[in-house]
C-alpha distance (Angstrom), angle and dihedral (degrees) to the residues before:
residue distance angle dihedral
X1 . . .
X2 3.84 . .
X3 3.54 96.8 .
X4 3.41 94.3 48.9
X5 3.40 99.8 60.0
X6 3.77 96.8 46.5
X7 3.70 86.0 66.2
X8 3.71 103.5 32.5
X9 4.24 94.1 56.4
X10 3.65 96.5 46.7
X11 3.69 82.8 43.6
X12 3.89 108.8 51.2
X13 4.25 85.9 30.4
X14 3.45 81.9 58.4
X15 3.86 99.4 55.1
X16 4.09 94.8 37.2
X17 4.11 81.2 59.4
X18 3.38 94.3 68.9
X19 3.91 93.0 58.5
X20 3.98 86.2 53.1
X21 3.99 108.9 106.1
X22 3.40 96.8 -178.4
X23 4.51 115.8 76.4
X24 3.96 90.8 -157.3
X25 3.99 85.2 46.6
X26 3.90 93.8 42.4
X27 4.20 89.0 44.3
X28 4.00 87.9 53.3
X29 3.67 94.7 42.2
X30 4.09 90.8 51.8
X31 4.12 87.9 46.2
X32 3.13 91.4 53.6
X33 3.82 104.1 45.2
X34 3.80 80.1 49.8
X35 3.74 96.7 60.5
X36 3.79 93.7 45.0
X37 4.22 79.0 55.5
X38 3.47 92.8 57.0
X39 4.01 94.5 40.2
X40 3.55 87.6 59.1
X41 3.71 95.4 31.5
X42 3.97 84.6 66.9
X43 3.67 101.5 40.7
X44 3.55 85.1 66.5
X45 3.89 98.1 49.3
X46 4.48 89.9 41.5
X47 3.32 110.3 12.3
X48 3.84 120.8 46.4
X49 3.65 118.4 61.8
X50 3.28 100.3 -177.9
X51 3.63 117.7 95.3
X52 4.06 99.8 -154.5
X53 4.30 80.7 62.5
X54 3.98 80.4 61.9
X55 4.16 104.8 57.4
X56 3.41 127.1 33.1
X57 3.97 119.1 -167.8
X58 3.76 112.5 -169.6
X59 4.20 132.2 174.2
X60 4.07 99.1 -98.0
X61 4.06 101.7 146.4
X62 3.55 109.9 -3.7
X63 3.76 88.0 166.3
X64 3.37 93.6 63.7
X65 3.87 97.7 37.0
X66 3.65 97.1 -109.7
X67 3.89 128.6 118.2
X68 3.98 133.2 -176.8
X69 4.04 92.1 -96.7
X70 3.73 108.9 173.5
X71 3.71 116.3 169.7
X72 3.91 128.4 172.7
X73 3.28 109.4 -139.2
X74 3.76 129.2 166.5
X75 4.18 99.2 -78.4
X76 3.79 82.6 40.6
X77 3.63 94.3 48.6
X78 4.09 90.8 49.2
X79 4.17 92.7 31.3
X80 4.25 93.0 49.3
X81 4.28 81.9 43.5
X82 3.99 92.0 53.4
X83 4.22 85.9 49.7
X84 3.98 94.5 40.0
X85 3.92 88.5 54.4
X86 3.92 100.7 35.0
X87 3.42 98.6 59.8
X88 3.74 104.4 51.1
X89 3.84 85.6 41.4
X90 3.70 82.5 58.1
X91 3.47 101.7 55.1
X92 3.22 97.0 41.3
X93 3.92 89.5 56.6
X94 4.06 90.4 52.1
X95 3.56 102.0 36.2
X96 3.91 86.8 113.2
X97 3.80 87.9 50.8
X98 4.35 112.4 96.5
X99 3.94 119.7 -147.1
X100 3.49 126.5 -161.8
X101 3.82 104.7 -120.8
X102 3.86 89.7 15.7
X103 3.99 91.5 -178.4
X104 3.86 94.0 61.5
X105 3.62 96.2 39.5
X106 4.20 94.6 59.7
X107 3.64 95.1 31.3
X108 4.22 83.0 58.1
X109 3.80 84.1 45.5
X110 3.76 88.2 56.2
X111 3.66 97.9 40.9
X112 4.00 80.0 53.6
X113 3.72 91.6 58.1
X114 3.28 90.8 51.4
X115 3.89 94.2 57.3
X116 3.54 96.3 45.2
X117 4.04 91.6 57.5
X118 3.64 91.4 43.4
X119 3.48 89.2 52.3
X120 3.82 94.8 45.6
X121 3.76 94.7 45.4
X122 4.10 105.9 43.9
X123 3.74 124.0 119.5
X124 4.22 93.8 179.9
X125 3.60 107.3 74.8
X126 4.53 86.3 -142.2
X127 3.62 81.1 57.1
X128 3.94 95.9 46.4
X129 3.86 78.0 51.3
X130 3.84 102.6 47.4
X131 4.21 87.8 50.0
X132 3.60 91.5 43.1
X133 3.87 90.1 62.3
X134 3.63 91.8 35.0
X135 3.76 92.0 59.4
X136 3.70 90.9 47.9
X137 3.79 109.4 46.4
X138 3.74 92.5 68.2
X139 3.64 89.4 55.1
X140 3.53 88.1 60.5
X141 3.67 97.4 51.1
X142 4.09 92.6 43.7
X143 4.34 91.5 50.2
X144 3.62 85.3 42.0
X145 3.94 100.5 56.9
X146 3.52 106.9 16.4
X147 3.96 100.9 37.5
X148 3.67 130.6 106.7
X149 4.04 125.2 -82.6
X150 3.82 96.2 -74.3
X151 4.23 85.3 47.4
X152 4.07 97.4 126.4
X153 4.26 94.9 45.6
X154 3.33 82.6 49.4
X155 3.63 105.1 49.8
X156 3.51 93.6 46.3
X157 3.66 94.4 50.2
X158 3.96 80.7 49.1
X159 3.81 90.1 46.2
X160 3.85 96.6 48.5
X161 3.64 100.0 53.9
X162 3.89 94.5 43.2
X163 3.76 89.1 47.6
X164 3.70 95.8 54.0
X165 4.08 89.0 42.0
X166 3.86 86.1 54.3
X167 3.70 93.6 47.4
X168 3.35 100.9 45.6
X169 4.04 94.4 46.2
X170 4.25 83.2 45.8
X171 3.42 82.6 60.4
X172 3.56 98.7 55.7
X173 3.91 99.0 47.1
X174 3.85 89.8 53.3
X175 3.84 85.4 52.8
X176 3.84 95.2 43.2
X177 3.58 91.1 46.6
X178 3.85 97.0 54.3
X179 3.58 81.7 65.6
X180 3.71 108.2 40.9
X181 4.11 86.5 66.7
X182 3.51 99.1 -82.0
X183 3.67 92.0 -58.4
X184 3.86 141.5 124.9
X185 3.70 100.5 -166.3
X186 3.57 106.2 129.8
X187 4.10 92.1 -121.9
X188 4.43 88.7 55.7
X189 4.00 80.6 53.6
X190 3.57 95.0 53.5
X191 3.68 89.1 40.9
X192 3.55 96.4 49.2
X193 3.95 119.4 139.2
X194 3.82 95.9 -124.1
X195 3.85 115.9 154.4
X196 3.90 114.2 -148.8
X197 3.87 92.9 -96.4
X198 3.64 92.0 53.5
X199 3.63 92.3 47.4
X200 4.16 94.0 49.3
X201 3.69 88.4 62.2
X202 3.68 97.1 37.4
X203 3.77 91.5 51.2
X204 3.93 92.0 59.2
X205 3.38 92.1 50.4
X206 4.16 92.6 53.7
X207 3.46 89.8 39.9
X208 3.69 97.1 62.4
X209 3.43 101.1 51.5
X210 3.62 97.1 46.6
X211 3.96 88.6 42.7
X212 4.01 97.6 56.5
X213 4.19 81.8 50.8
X214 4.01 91.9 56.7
X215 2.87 89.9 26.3
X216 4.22 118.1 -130.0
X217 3.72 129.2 -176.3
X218 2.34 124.7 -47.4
X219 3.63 104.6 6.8
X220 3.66 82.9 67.1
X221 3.77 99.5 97.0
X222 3.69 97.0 99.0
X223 3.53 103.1 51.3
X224 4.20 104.3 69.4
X225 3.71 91.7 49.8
X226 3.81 98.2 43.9
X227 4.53 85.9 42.6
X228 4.02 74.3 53.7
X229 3.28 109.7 53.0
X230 4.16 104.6 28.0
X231 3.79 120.8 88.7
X232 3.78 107.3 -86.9
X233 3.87 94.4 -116.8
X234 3.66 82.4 57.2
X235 4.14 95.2 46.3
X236 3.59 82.2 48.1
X237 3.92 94.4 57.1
X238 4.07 84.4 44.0
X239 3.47 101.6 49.5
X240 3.82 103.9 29.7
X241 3.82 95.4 41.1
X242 3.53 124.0 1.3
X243 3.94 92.7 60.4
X244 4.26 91.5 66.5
X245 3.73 83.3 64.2
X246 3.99 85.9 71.7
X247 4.30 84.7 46.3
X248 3.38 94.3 44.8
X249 3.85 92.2 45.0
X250 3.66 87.4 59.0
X251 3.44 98.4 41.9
X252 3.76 103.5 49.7
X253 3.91 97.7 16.7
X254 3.72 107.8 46.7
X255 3.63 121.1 8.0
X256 3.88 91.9 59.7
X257 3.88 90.1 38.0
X258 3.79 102.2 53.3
X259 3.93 98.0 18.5
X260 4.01 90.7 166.0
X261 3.61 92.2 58.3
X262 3.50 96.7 47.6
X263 3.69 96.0 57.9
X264 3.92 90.4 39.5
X265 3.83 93.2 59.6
X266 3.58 95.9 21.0
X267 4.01 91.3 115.0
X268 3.55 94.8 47.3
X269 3.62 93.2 58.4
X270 3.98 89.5 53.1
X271 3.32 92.6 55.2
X272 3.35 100.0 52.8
X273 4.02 91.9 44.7
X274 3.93 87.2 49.1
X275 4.03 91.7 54.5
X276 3.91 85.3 45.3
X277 3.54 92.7 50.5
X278 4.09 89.7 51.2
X279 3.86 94.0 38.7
X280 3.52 93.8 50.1
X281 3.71 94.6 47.6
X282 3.38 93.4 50.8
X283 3.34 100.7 49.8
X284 4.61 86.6 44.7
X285 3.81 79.2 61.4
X286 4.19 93.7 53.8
X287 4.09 92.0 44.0
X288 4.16 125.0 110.1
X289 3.26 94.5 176.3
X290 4.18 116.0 77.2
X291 3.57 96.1 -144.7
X292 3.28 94.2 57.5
X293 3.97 97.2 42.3
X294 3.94 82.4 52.3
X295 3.76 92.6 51.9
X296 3.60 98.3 56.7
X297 3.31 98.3 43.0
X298 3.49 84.2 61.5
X299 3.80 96.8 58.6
X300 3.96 89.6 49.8
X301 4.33 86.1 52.4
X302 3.52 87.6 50.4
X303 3.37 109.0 41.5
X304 3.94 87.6 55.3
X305 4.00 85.8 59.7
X306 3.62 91.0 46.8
X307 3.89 94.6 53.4
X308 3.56 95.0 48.1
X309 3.86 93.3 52.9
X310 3.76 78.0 56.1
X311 3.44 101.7 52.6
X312 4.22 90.4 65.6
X313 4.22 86.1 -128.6
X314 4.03 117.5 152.6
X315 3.49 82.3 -149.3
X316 3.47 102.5 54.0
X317 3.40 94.4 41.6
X318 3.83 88.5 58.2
X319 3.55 82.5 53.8
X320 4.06 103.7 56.1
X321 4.18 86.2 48.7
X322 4.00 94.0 52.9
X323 4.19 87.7 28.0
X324 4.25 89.7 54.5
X325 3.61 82.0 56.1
X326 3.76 97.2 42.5
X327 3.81 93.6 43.2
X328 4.12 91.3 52.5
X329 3.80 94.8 59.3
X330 3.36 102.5 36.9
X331 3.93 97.3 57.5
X332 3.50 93.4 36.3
X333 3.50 89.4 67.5
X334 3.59 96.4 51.5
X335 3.58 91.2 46.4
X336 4.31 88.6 49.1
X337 4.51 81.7 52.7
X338 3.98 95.6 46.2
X339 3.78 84.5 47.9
X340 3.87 93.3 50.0
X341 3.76 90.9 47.7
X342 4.01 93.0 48.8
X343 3.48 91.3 46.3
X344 4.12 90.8 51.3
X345 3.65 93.9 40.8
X346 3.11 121.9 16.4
X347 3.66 107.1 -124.4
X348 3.65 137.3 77.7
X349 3.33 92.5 -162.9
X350 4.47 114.8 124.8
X351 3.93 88.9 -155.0
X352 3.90 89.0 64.8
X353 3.85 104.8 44.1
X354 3.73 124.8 74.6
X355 3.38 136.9 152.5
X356 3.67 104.1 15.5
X357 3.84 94.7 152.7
X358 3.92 95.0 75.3
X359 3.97 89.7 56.6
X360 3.70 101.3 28.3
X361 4.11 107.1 36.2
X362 3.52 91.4 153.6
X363 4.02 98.1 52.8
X364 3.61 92.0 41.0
X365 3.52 95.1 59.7
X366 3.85 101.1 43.9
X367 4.09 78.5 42.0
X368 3.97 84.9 66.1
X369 3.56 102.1 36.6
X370 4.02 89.4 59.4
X371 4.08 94.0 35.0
X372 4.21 89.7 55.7
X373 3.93 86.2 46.5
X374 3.76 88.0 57.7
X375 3.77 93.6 50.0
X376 3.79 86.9 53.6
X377 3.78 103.5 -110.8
X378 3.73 117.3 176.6
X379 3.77 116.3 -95.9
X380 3.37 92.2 30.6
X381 4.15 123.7 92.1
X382 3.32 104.3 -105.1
X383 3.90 95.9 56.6
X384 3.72 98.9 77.5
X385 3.46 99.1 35.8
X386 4.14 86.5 59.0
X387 3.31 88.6 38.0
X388 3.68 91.3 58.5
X389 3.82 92.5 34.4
X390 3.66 84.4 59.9
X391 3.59 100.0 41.2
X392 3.79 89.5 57.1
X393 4.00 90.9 56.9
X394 3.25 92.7 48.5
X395 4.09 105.8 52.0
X396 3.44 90.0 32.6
X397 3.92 107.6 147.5
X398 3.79 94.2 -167.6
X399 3.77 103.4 43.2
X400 4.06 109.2 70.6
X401 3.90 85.8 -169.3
X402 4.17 96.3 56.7
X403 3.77 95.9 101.0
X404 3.81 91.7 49.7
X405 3.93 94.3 42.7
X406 3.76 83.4 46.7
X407 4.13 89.7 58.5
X408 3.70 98.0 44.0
X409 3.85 97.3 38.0
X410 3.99 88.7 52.5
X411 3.73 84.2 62.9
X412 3.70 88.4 68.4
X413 4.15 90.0 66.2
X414 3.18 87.4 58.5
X415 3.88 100.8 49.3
X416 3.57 82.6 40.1
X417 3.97 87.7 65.1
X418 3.50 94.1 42.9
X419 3.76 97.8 61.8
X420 3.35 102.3 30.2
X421 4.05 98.4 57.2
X422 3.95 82.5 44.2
X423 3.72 87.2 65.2
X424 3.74 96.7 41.8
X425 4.02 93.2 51.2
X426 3.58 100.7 42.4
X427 3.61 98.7 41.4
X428 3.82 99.9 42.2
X429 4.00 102.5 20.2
X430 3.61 135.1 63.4
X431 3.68 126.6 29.8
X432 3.82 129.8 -18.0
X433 3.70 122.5 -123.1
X434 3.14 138.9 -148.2
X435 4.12 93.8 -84.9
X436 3.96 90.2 44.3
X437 3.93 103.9 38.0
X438 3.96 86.3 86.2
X439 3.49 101.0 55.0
X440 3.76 132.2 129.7
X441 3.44 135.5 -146.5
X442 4.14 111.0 -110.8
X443 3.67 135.3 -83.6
X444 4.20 124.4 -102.7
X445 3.49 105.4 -100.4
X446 3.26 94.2 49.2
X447 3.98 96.6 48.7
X448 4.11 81.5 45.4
X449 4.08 82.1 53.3
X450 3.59 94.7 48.3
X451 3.69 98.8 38.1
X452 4.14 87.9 55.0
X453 3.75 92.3 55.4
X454 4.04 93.6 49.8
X455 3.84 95.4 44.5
X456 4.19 77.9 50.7
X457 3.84 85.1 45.9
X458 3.82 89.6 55.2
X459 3.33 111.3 36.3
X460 4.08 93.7 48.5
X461 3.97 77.5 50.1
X462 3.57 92.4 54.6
X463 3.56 116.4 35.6
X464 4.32 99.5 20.5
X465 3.88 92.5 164.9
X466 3.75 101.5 96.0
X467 4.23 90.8 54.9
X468 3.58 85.1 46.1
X469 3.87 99.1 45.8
X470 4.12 83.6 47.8
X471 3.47 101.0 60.8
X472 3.99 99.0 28.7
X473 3.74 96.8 103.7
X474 4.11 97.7 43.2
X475 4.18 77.5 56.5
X476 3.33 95.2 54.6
X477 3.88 94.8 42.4
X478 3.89 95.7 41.2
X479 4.01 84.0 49.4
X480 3.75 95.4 46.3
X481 4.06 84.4 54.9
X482 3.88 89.6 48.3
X483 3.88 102.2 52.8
X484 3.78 95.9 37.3
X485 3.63 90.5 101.8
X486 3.96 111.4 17.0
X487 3.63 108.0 120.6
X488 3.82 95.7 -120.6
């Protein structure tokens, strides 16, 4: 009953926050449903052995041929561990921040939570559905009424593209499941009797949906305004988080699904992640303003998962489970220091900081620790999941294009380098002006915050074999589903 209970705290924590008048009652409350989350989040990755304790498969529409099937498997072990840790890290990194309404705003974060592990755990493709909406409704609310000054174009923009996403995938489940015998059990979906035609179509319609979540180019254009513009605990939850829904989606909802397809416009997809992965670098270089910078470095992460899911590697496939992971801390920490700095200056802006490591030592150099993790550097997380990632485009055996995806994806590391040191030297080197010569250094908790997520950074960087170990048979299952029917 592990699964169950990582949605059903977040879940009823969520709804008993809105009765909460007080904010510093409702902030406590929310930390504290958080930490039970992650207590139970690891009892089910350490603790329980036995496998029934993992799945739960209970009578929700048996009219319709749909149950409550939540199983935690290895991505959901490592995907439900990234959204047990994030969100307490999150709160603990804005507790000093004040919301209007502050009992609405972290009862929506909880309701969030709740989505997310729904959404990570489900087995019944309406259920996948239900949680997928679930998870995203309260992001609407939270960009709506606690965003920036351009918060309702925004939303809507943000609202539009996920509605037509979720639409058009709804429309492919109730197709699938008229021809997996009336059923949405995960194992009549991979069963399905779809012939390649069918699947062509079908696969477009998946794609889309999860593709606007991740997002890919060049359904990207929502993302860096709506990262902009929401509260940065909520970015955080976006960019950190919510995003692996589109992976995951892929992963467990369409490449097994409509295998055919997959391998048929397999190449396509990579190159449209590869020109995402350039575009959005570029344009990280060209950006003043963090969020932004953060944002599409984000895409360029992403897209590199994306295109090795593509690529049908075992390799790279190990690499998007461990890289989800990877890719969750690392930008959550940046997001936690651009918060910090807005919060202490007022500005986002690069072109008005300068020389924050001779006020702040102690943020600077937690700052770097995360920032070299997201360029990959070796001993820190993100190296071997990109070095995996790209490993798996590379020896690809059903991809003809890996080797030249390979070349112009690996220009992306170095464009990743290039803006990322630029932020780190002229934010927190050189001279102080007159907005930064005041500065202080920051507070405990968040030090304690930010000193969590770089052991995290380390030790994953270090000693990667548990991650991998954890996820090893989904790999081998998901790939078993993938190759079934390429014609190779």
């Amino acid at each position: 009953m592990i699964p169950v209970l990582l949605i059903v705290i977040p879940l009823l924590s969520g709804l008993a926050t809105f009765l909460i008048k007080q904010e510093k009652g409702a902030k406590t409350w929310s930390l504290l449903a958080s930490l039970i989350t992650l207590v139970v989040s690891v009892i089910g990755i350490t603790m329980v052995k036995d496998k029934a304790a993992l799945s739960a498969n209970l009578e929700w529409l048996p009219m319709l041929g749909s149950s409550f099937s939540v199983t935690l498997d290895g991505m959901g072990q490592i995907l439900c561990l990234l959204t047990a840790v994030a969100f307490p890290m999150i709160f603990l990194a804005t507790w000093n921040a004040s919301y209007k309404n502050a009992k609405s705003f972290y009862a929506l974060m909880l309701l969030g939570q709740a989505g997310l592990m729904g959404a990570f755990l489900a087995h019944d493709a309406l259920l996948f559905y239900f949680f997928w909406e679930l998870a995203l409704i309260p992001a609407y609310f939270l960009c709506s009424q606690w965003g920036g000054e351009r918060r309702i174009a925004v939303t809507m923009k943000f609202f539009i593209y996920t509605f037509v996403g979720s639409l058009f995938m709804l429309i492919g489940i109730i197709y699938v499941y008229f021809h997996a015998g009336q059923n949405f059990s995960i194992e009549s979906f991979y069963s399905a009797a779809l012939s390649p035609k069918e699947q062509n179509w079908l696969f477009w319609l998946f794609f889309v949906a999860f593709a606007i979540k991740m997002p890919i180019f060049p359904l990207h254009t929502w993302q860096p305004d709506t990262y902009e513009q929401s509260p940065t605990a909520v970015t955080m939850v976006l960019s950190g988080v919510m995003v692996k829904m589109g992976l995951l989606g892929v992963i467990r909802w369409l490449a097994p699904v409509l295998p055919m397809a997959t391998w048929q416009n397999g190449d396509t997809v990579g190159l449209l992640c590869v020109i995402g992965m350039i575009y959005a670098s570029i344009l990280a270089i060209q950006q003043d303003d963090l969020k932004r910078l953060i944002a599409y470095s984000s895409i360029a992460h992403v897209g590199l998962m994306c295109l090795a899911i593509f690529v049908t590697s075992e390799k790279g496939m190990q690499g998007v489970m461990i890289q989800m992971f990877n890719h969750g801390i690392n930008v959550i920490g940046l997001w936690i220091v651009v918060e910090l700095i807005e919060r202490q200056f007022g500005t986002r802006k690069i072109s008005e900081l300068g020389g924050l490591a001779q006020k702040a030592p102690a943020l600077a150099i937690l700052l770097v620790v995360v920032s070299l993790a997201n360029v990959a550097l070796p001993l820190t997380n993100a190296f071997i999941g990109e070095f995996l990632l790209f490993t798996g485009v590379f020896t690809s055996t059903v991809s003809k294009m890996g080797p030249v995806f390979t070349a112009v994806a690996g220009l992306s590391i170095i464009l990743s380098a290039v803006y990322t040191l630029n932020m780190i030297q002229r934010v927190f080197f050189g001279n102080t002006n007159q907005l930064t010569a005041s500065a202080h250094d920051i507070r405990s908790n968040e030090k304690i915050v930010l000193g969590i997520l770089v052991v995290a950074i380390l030790v994953v960087g270090v000693y990667p074999k548990p991650f991998l170990e954890l996820t090893q048979g989904t790999v081998e299952a998901i790939m078993s589903k993938m190759i079934t029917k390429h014609p190779i």
